[in-house]
LUMLUM-128400 format. One record per residue (C-alpha): x, y, z. Coordinates in steps of 0.5 Angstrom, whole numbers, always signed. Example, Ala and Ser with C-alpha at 12.3 -4.5 7.8 and 13.67 -1.06 7.14 Angstrom:
<recs>
px, py, pz
+25, -9, +16
+27, -2, +14
</recs>
This chain:
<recs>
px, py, pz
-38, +165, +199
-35, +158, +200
-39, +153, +198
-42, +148, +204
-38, +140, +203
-42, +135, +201
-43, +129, +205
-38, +125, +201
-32, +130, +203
-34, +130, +210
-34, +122, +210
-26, +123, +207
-25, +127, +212
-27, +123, +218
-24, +118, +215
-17, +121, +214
-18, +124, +221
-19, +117, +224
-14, +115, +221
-8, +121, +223
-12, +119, +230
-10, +111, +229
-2, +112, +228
-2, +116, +234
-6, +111, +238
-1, +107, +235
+5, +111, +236
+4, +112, +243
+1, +105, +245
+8, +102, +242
+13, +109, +246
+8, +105, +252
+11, +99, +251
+18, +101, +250
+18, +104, +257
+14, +99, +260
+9, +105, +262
+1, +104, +260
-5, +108, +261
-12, +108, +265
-18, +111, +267
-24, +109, +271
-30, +112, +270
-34, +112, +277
-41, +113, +274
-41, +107, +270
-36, +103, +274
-32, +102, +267
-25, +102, +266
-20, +103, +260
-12, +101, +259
-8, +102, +254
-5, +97, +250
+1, +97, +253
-2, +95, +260
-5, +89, +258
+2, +87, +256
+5, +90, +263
+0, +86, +267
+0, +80, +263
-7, +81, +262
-11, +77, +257
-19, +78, +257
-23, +83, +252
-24, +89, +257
-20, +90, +263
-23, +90, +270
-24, +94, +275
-20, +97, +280
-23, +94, +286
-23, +88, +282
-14, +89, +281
-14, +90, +289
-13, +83, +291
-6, +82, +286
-2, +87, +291
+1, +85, +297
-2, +87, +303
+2, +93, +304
+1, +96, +297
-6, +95, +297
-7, +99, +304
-3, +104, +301
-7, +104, +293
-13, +106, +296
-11, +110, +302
-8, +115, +296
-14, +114, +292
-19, +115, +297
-15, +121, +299
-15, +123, +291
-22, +123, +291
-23, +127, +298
-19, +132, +296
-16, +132, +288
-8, +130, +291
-6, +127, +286
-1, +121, +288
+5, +117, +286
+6, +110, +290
+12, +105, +289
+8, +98, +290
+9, +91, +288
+4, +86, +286
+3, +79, +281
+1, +80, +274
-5, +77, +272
+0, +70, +270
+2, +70, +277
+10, +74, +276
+12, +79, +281
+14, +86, +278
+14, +93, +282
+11, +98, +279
+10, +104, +280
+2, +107, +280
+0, +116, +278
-7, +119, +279
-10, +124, +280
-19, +126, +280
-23, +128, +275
-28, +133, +278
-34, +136, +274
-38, +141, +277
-34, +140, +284
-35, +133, +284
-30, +127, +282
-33, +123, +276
-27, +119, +273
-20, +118, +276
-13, +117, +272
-6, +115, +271
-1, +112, +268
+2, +104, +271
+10, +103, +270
+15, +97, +270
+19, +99, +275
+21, +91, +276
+28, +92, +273
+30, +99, +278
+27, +95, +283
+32, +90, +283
+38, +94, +282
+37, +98, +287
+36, +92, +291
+42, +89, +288
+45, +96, +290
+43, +96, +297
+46, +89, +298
+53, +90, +294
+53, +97, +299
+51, +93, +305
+56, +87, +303
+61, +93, +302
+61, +96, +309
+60, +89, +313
+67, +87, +308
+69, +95, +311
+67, +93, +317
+70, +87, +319
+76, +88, +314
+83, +86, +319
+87, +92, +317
+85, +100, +316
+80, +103, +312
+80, +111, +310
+76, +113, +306
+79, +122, +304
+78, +127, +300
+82, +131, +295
+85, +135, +301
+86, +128, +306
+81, +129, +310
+77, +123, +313
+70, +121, +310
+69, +115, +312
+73, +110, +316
+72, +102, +319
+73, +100, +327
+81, +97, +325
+82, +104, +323
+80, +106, +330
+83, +101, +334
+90, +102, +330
+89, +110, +331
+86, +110, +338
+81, +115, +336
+74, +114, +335
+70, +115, +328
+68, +121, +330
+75, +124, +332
+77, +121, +326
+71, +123, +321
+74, +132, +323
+81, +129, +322
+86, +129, +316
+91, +125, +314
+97, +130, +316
+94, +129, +323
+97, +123, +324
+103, +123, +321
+109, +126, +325
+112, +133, +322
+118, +130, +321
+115, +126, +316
+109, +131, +313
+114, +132, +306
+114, +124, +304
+106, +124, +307
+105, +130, +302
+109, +126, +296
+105, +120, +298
+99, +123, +296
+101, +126, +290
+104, +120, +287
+96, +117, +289
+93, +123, +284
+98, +122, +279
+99, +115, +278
+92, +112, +281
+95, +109, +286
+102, +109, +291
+104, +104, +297
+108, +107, +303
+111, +105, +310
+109, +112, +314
+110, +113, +322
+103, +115, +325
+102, +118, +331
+97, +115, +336
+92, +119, +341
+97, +116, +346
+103, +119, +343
+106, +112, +341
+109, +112, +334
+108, +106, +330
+109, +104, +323
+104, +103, +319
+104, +100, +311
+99, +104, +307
+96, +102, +300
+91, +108, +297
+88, +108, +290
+84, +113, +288
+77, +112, +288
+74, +118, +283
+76, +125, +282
+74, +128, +289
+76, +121, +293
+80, +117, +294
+81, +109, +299
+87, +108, +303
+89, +101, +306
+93, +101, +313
+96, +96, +317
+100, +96, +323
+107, +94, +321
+111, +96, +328
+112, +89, +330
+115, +87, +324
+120, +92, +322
+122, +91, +329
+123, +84, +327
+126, +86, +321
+131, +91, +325
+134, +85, +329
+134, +80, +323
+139, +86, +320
+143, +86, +326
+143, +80, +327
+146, +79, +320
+150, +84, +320
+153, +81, +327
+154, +75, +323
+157, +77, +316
+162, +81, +322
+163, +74, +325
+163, +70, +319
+169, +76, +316
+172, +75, +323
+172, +68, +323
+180, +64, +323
+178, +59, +318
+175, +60, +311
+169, +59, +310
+164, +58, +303
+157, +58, +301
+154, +55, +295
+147, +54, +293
+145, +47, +291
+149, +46, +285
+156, +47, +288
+156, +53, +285
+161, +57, +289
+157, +65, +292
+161, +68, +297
+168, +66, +301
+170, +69, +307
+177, +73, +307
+180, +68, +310
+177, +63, +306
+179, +68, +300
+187, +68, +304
+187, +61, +303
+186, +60, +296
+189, +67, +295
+184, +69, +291
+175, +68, +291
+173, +64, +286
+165, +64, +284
+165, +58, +280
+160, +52, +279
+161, +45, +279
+164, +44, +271
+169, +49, +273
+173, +46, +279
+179, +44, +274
+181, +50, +277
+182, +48, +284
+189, +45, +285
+190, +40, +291
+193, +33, +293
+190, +28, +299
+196, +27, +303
+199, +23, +306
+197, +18, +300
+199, +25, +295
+194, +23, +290
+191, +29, +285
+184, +31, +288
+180, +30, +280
+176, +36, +279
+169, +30, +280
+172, +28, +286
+171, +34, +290
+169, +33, +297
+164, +40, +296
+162, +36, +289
+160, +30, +293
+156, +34, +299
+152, +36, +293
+151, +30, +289
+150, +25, +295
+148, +29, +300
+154, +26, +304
+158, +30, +310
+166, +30, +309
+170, +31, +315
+177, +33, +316
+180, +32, +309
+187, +33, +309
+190, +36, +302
+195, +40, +301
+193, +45, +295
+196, +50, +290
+194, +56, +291
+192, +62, +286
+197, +66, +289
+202, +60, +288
+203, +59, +295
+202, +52, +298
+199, +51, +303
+197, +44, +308
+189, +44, +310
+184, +41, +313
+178, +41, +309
+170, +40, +311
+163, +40, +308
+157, +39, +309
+150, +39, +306
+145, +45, +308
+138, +41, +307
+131, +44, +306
+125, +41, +310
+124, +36, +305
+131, +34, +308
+133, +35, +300
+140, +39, +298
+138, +47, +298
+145, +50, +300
+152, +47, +302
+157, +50, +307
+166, +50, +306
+171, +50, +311
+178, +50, +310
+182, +50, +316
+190, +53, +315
+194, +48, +318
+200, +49, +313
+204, +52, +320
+201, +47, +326
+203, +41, +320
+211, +44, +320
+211, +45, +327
+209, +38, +328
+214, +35, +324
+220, +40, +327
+217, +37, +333
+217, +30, +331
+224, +31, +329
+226, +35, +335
+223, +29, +338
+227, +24, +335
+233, +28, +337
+232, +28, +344
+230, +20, +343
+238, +20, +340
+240, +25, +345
+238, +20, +351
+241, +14, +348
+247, +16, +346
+247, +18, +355
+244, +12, +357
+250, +8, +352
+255, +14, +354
+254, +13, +362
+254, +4, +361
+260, +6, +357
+263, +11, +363
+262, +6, +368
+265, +0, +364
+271, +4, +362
+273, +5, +369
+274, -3, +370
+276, -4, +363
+282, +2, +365
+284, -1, +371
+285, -7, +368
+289, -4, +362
+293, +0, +366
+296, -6, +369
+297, -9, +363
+301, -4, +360
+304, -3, +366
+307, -10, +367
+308, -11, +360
+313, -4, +359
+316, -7, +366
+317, -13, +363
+321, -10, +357
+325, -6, +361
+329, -12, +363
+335, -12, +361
+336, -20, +361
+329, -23, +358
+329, -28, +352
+327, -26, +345
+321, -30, +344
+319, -28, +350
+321, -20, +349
+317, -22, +343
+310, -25, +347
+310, -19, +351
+311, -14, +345
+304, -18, +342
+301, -16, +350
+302, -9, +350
+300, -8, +343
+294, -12, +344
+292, -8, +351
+293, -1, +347
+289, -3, +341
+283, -4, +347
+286, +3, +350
+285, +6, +343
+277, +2, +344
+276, +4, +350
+277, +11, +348
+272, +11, +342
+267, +9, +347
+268, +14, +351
+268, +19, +344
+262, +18, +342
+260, +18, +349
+263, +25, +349
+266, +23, +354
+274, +22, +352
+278, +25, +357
+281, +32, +352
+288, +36, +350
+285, +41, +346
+290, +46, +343
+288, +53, +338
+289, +49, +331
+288, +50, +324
+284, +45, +321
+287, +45, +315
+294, +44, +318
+291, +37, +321
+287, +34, +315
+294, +35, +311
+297, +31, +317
+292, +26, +316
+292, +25, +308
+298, +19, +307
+296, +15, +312
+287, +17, +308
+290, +14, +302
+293, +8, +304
+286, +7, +309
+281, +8, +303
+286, +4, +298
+288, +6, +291
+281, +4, +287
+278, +10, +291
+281, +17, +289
+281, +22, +294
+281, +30, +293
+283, +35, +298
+279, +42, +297
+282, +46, +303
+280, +54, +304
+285, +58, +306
+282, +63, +310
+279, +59, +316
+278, +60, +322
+282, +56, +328
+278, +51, +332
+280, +48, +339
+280, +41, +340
+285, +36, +342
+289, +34, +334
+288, +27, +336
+280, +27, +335
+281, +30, +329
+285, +24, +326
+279, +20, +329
+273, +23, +325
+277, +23, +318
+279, +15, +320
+273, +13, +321
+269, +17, +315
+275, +14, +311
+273, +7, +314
+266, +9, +312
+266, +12, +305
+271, +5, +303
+265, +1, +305
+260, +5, +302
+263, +5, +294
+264, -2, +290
+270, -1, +285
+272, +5, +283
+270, +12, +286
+271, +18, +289
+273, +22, +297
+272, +29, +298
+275, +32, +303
+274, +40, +304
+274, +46, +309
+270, +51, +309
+267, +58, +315
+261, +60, +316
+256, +65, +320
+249, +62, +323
+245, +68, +326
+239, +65, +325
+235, +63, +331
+233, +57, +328
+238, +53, +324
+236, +49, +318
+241, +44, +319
+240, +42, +327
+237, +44, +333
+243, +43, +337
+247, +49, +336
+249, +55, +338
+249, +61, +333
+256, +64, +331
+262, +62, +327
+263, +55, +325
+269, +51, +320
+266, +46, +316
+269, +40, +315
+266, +37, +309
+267, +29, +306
+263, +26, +301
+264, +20, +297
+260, +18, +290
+258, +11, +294
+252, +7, +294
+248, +13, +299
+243, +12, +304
+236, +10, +305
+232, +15, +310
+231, +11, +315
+238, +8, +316
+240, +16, +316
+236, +16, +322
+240, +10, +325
+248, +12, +323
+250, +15, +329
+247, +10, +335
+253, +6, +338
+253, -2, +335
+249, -1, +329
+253, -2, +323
+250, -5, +316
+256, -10, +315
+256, -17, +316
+258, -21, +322
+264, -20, +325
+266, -15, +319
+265, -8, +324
+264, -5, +331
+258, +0, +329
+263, +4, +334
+265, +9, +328
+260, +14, +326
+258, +14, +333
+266, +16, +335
+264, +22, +330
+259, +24, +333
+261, +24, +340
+267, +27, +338
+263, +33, +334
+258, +34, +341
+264, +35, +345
+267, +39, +342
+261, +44, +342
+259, +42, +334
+253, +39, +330
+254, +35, +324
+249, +34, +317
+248, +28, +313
+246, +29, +307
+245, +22, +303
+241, +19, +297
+241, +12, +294
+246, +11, +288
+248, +18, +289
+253, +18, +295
+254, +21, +302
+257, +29, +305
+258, +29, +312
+259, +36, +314
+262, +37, +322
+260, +45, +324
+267, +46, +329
+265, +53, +333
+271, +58, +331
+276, +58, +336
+277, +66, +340
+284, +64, +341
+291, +65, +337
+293, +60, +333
+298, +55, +338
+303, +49, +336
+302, +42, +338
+304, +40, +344
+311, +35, +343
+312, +29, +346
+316, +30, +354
+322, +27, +354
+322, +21, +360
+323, +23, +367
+329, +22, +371
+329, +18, +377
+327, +21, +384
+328, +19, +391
+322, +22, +395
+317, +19, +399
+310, +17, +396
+304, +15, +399
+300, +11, +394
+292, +9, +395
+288, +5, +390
+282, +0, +392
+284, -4, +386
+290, -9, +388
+293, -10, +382
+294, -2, +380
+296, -1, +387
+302, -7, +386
+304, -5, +379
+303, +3, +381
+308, +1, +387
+313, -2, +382
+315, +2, +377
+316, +9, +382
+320, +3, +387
+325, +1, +380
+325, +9, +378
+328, +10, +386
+322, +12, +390
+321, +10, +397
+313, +7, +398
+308, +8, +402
+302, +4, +399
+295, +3, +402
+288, +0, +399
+283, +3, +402
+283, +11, +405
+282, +10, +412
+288, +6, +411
+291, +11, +408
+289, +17, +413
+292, +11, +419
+299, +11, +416
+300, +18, +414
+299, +18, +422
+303, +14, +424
+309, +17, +419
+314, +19, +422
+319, +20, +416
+318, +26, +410
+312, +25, +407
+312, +28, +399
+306, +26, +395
+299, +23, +395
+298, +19, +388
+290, +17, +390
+285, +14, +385
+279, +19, +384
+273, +15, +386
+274, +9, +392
+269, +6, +398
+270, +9, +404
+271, +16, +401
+273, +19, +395
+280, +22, +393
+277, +28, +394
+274, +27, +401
+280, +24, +403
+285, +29, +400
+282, +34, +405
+283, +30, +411
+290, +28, +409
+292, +36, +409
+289, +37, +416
+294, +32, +418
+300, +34, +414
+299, +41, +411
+302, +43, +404
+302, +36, +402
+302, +35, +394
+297, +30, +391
+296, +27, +384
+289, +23, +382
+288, +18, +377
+282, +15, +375
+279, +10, +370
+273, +14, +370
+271, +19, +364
+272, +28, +365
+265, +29, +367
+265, +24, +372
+271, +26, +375
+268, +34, +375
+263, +31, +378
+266, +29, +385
+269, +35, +385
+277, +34, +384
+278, +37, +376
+279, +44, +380
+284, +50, +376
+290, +46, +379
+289, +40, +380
+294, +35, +377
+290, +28, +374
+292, +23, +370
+288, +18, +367
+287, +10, +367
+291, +6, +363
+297, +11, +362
+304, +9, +361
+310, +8, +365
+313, +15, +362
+307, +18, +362
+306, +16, +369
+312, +18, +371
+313, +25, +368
+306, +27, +371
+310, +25, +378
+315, +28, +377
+312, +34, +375
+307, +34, +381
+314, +34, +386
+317, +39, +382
+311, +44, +383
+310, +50, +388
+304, +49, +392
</recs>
């Protein structure tokens, strides 16, 4: 039988009891605390309440007994009052235990939430005591504000958000969607909410809408532009942003871009319309950014420069070019693009010529211009280069044409005075020499005199011989041209070269044995030779050299490098050339006009190029003057090749025999009528003579006696020789005319008497000659 404790073992028990009972009271008071959870109890009998040491901390309570409850109530809000005791009083009726959320002050005045549990405690059916458990639940509380507020925040920044908000699942249907996402679609929510996103989108692209959806699930997130089908059917596009928000839901972005990619669209055509324009264009074209560095040329621009060069302003050594006229060397920092750049500056219309990368040279017409930003500083610059290299070749042939023609004119303005004059001037001649040969032929004349009238006739011949250079430069000479070969005439001519030009000048003959025959009157060609001879003798000081060759060529090309003035085909060339001083290029210009010379006073006619020249254009040939200072002169005659054989010169005829024949003579000048009339009466002839046409018409009326020959001048008053001639026939039928006239061929062809056999001699003649031509009209059959 186990022996009964004493009282000390059972105060060592209680003590040990009482202490396990404190540590555990501990224990939960600070588990209490750490929760923020305390406990309470309210007997209804004593009226007295009990706490747990972590309430009094909750509530912030200081006093050695707790209050009652009735006593707690004026620390809640109204509300929360009205609901603690309508669930306490429900406790009480009926043992519902309750759970309240309410708020209310601590003893110090803080608002806190808590959170109040209770229930009744019956005995024998009847409540004698209530607890429960109070909770801070201030912290909760106000996350759970804070997150009804971040959500309302959220779904009033959804609501009023300028683009679409889709908020899908896993399989892309619509959970959640904003009123722009309504308004873009055309449907409300509710038809959006039974939706998915396949819904919208066209078939066509349901493959890249699916690929979409799966870049969202493996890369968190994916940007895309869709086509999207509107409840109207319309076909828009859209820009979608989506990002995964969890594992089963996802957030889209979506903005109507339809306007913009139209925009865009025609931004791309135009651009392309423009990069065709811009490659289309007839000039060259260059873009540049700010710093001169060159970014793209046109293919004209690269056929320009013969290559595309993307350089920078450092590097533009590799552009070749000269100003022009000036033909100064363009410095690579003396660029107008290099200027545009740094200044800012606009260069208009710089004429360069430029070496090219393909090695051609070419003449352009260069502008920049700066392209500038809103604050009007350089952002781009533009080049362009217009080709003018043809349009520059084209202008000089045409002020060369131009000066040709300018020549051309003067020299028919002079040719015509000289025409004018030379039908005076002949008269007068004409009855110079007339009389002087008269004058000889006596047979009983003293020696002095015979000697006197020698000077006369050689004098009035040397005019002659003047008047006929007139008329040759003036292309205008009255010609015998015979098929002959030139090299047969130069030699002719040589004697009479080297005694012209002097001995100090050596002269060296070059003929090429195959050319071609030419026709023209041999004469001429003794003038041409002369008067270059003259020309080269003035042009050497001292000692030097003549050149004299012959030569054939063939000119086919339409467009000949020595003269505008030509007809294509076969040509001999008849060179002379000297080592003499040359000329400058302005008095090349100048050489061929009548009367310019560059001697002294009195030391030259400038008559005898001229004479050349007019020779070599009547005679259907150009000439090329090729001359440099201290380097000496060529001349090269083109003589077109004659078709004909070759014939020889034609010889002197031998002096008429007198006649006894009957012949009118008509001539408004009275001095060539007299003389005329003398030398047919001292040769035999019976005389008829008249100074005026209608005169002459009245006597051949009145004749009754044969009537064999008319000499007539070509152009009278009244009426012409020609006019007249017709006239005379319808009086005396078969009648044979002569014409004579001191004016030029084409003159003459103009009044229409130089008809295929018609007889003319041209003013001044000499007895011989006047006389053989009568002859030989008498003698004709008509």
């Amino acid at each position: 039988m186990q022996a009964k404790p004493s009282y000390e073992d059972l105060e060592k028990t209680v003590l040990k009891l009482q202490r396990q009972l404190s540590s555990s009271a501990d224990i939960l008071d600070e588990t209490g605390r750490m929760a923020k959870i305390g406990g309470w109890e309210f007997d209804l009998e004593t009226g007295k309440a009990a706490w747990t040491r972590s309430l009094y901390d909750i509530l912030e309570f200081d006093g050695s007994e707790p209050i009652s409850p009735l006593e707690h109530m004026h620390f809640y809000s109204e509300d929360g009052r009205l609901a603690l005791e309508s669930a306490i009083a429900e406790c009480l009726e009926t043992g519902k235990p309750f759970d309240l959320e309410v708020n209310r002050k601590t003893w110090r005045g803080r608002e806190i939430w808590c959170r109040l549990t209770g229930e009744a405690v019956f005995e024998e059916g009847a409540p004698r005591k209530v607890r429960g458990t109070f909770q801070d639940i201030t912290s909760r509380k106000q996350a759970e504000i804070d997150l009804r507020s971040s959500e309302q925040k959220y779904h009033d920044y959804i609501s009023h958000a300028p683009y679409g908000v889709f908020v899908t699942n896993e399989q892309g249907e619509y959970l959640e969607v904003n009123g722009e996402a309504c308004r873009q679609t055309g449907y409300s929510e509710e038809e959006l909410l039974s939706m998915s996103i396949l819904s919208l989108v066209p078939p066509e692209s349901h493959e890249e809408g699916k690929a979409h959806f799966q870049k969202i699930n493996k890369n968190g997130k994916a940007y895309g532009e869709f086509p999207l089908i509107r409840k109207d059917g319309e076909v828009r596009w859209w820009s979608v942003f989506a990002t995964r928000l969890s594992e089963t839901r996802f957030l889209g972005y979506t903005n109507d871009i339809t306007d913009r990619r139209i925009m865009e669209q025609e931004l791309r055509r135009r651009e392309n319309l423009m990069s065709r324009v811009f490659d289309i264009l007839p000039v060259g074209l260059w873009f540049t950014d700010k710093k001169g560095q060159l970014l793209r040329g046109n293919p004209m621009g690269q056929k320009i420069w013969g290559g595309e060069p993307t350089v920078g302003q450092e590097e533009y050594g590799v552009f070749k070019a000269r100003k022009l006229p000036s033909g100064e060397e363009v410095a690579p920092d003396d660029w107008a693009l290099a200027k545009t750049v740094n200044q800012g500056v606009t260069i208009l219309d710089e004429m360069l010529e430029i070496e090219a990368f393909d090695g051609e040279k070419r003449v352009i017409l260069n502008y920049t211009a700066p392209v500038l930003d809103h604050k009007g500083e350089v952002e781009a610059a533009v080049v362009v280069n217009l080709d003018i290299t043809q349009r520059q070749k084209a202008e000089e042939e045409k002020q060369r044409l131009q000066r040709q023609l300018l020549q051309a004119q003067k020299m028919e303005s002079v040719g015509r005075l000289a025409g004018g004059v030379a039908h005076d001037f002949n008269n007068m001649l004409g009855v110079i020499v007339g009389h002087a040969e008269m004058a000889l032929d006596a047979t009983a004349m003293d020696s002095e005199i015979r000697e006197d009238l020698t000077e006369i006739l050689d004098a009035a011949k040397r005019s002659a011989n003047l008047t006929r250079q007139l008329l040759g430069f003036a292309r205008k000479q009255t010609a015998r041209p015979i098929v002959m070969n030139i090299n047969e005439a130069v030699n002719s001519m040589l004697k009479m070269l080297r005694r012209l030009i002097g001995e100090n000048i050596e002269l060296y003959w070059n003929p090429s044995p195959d050319v071609w025959p030419v026709e023209m009157d041999p004469s001429q060609v003794d003038q041409i030779l002369a008067n270059l001879a003259v020309n080269v003798k003035d042009a050497i000081q001292g000692i030097g050299r003549m050149t004299i060759a012959t030569y054939k060529v063939c000119i086919t090309n339409m467009k000949s490098p020595e003269s505008a003035d030509f007809t294509p085909g076969d040509y001999v060339v008849l060179e002379v050339g000297d080592n003499g001083k040359g000329m400058d290029e302005e008095t090349m210009h100048m050489i061929f006009e009548p009367f310019f010379t560059t001697k002294g006073v009195g030391e030259g006619t400038g008559l005898g190029l001229a004479t050349v020249y007019g020779i070599v254009r009547q005679n259907k040939g150009f000439i090329k003057v090729e001359s440099e200072l201290g380097q000496g002169t060529v001349f090269r005659i083109y003589l077109p090749r004659s078709q004909k054989a070759e014939a020889a010169l034609r010889k002197a005829s031998p002096a008429p025999a007198p006649g006894t024949e009957t012949i009118l003579v008509v001539e408004d000048e009275k001095a060539i009528l007299n003389m005329c009339a003398a030398i047919l009466k001292r040769n035999g002839y019976q005389v008829l003579a008249s100074s005026s046409p209608h005169e002459a018409l009245e006597i051949v009326r009145q004749w009754d006696g044969p009537l064999d020959l008319v000499i007539t001048d070509v152009v009278m008053p009244e009426m012409n020789g020609s006019a007249m001639k017709s006239k005379l026939e319808g009086i005396r039928p078969g009648l044979k005319h002569l014409f004579m006239s001191g004016y030029t061929s084409n003159v003459i062809a103009h009044h229409g008497v130089l008809d295929r056999g018609v007889l003319y001699i041209q003013k001044p003649f000499s007895v011989n000659d006047f006389l053989s031509k009568t002859r030989k009209v008498l003698d004709s059959k008509i």
